[in-house]
C-alpha positions as semicolon CSV with decimal commas, in nm:
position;residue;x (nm);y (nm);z (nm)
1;X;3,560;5,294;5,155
2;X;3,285;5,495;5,331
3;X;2,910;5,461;5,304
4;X;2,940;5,841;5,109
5;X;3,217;5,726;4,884
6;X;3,008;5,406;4,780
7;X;2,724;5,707;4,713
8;X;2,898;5,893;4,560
9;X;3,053;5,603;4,275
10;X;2,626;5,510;4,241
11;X;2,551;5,836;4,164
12;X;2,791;5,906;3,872
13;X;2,716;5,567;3,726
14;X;3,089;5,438;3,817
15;X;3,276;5,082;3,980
16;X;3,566;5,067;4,210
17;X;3,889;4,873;4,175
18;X;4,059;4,899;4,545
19;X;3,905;4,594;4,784
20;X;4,001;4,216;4,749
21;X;3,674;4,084;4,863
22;X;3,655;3,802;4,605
23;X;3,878;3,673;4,304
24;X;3,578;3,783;4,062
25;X;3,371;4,121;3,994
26;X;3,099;4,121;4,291
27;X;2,860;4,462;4,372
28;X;2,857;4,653;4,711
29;X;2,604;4,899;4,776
30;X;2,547;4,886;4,386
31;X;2,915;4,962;4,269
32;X;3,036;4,703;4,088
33;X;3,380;4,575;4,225
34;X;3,661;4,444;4,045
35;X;3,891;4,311;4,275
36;X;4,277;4,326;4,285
37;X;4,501;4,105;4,512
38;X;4,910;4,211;4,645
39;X;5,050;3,974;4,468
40;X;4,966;4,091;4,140
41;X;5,055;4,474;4,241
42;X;5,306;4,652;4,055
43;X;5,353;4,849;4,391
44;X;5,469;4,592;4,624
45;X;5,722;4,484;4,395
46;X;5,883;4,743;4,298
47;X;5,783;5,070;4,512
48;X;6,072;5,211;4,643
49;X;6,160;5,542;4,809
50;X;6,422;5,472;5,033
51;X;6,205;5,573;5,308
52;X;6,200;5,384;5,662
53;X;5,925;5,195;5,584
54;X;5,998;5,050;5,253
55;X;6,105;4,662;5,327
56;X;6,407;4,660;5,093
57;X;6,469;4,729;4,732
58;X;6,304;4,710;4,422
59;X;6,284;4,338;4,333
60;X;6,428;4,216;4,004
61;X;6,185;4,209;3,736
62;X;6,215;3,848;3,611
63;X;6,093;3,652;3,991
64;X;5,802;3,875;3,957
65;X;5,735;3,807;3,611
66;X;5,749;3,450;3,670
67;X;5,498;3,468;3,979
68;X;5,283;3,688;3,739
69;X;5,311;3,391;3,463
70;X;5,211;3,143;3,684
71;X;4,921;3,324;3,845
72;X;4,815;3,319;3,465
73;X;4,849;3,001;3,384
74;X;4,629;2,883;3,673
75;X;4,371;3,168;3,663
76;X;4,312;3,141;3,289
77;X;4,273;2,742;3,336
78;X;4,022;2,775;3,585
79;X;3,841;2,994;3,341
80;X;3,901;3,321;3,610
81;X;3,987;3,693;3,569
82;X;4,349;3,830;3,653
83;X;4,382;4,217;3,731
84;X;4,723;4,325;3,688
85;X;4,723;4,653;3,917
86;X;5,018;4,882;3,687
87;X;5,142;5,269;3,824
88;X;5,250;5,435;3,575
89;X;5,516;5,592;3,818
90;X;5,684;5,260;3,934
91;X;5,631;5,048;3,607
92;X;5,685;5,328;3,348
93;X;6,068;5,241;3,379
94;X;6,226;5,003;3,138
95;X;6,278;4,721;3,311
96;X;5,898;4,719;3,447
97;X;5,796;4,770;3,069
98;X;5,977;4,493;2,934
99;X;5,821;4,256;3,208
100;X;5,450;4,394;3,072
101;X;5,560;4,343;2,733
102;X;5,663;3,983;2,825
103;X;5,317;3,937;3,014
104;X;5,118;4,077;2,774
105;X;5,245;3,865;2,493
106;X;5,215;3,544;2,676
107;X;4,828;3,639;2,757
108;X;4,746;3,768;2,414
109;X;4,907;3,401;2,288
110;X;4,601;3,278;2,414
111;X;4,276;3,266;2,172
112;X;4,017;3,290;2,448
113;X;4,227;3,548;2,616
114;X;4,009;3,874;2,703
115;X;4,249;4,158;2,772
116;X;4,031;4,457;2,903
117;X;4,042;4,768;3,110
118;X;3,888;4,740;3,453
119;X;3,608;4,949;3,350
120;X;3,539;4,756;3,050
121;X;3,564;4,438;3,283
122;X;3,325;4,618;3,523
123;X;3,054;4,737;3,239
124;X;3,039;4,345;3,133
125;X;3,014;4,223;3,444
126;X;2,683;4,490;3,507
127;X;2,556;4,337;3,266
128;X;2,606;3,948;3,305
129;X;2,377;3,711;3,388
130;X;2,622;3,692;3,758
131;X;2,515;4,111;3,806
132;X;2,366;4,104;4,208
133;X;2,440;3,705;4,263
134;X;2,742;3,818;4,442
135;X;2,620;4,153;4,590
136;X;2,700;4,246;4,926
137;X;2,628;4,479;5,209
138;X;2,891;4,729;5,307
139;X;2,901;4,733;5,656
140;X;3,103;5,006;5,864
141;X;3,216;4,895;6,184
142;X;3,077;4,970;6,494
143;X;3,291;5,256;6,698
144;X;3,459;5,140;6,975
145;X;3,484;5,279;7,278
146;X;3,833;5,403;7,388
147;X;3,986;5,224;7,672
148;X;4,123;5,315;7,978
149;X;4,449;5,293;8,025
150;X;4,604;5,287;8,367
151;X;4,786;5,051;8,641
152;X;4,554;4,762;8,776
């Protein structure tokens, strides 16, 4: 996230979806943020491509949908927003599909149950009565200077 990039999302009127500053829709610079969290990432489940720095294997579907159910239960009783982040190239395979199906038709179950795209969630959010209470300055760190390595 750079001071140009945050610009740049202003300019053509448009809201990010990539920090986890906050567990509801803040602004930064004027770009509305929806925040995401890991544990709700599609990614760190199930990304795997058997490269050295992949932790393991896939995990199995059902854990994760039962972490995912009770993230629901407690977010939606608190009256809070859940953002399920979904790649279509790790969760476009069966068993990641029948896990959304399963999540999706536990959430829709529920009456007061808003089921939205992150833009849509972003656009309502703009304009709530909460747009700029939870703005915040986006603040590059300072440079640091490189240190000197060497025997004492």
């Amino acid at each position: 996230m750079t001071p140009h990039m945050l610009a740049e999302l202003r300019r053509h009127g448009l809201y990010d979806s990539s920090l986890m500053g906050a567990d509801h829709p803040y602004e930064m610079e004027g770009v509305v943020e929806v925040p995401v969290q890991w544990a709700i990432d599609d990614a760190v489940h199930f990304k795997f491509s058997a490269l050295p720095t992949d932790r393991g294997p896939p995990m199995a579907p059902g854990p994760v949908l039962e972490g995912w159910l009770d993230e629901w239960a407690a977010l939606h009783r608190l009256g809070q927003m859940m953002t399920v982040t979904v790649h279509d190239w790790i969760s476009g395979r069966a068993q990641q599909l029948v896990l959304l199906e399963r999540l999706l038709a536990r959430v829709t179950a529920e009456p007061e149950a808003w089921v939205a795209t992150v833009g849509e969630v972003a656009a309502h959010h703009a304009a709530s009565a909460n747009a700029g209470r939870f703005a915040v300055a986006a603040a590059p760190p300072e440079p640091v200077e490189p240190r000197r390595l060497g025997r004492g």
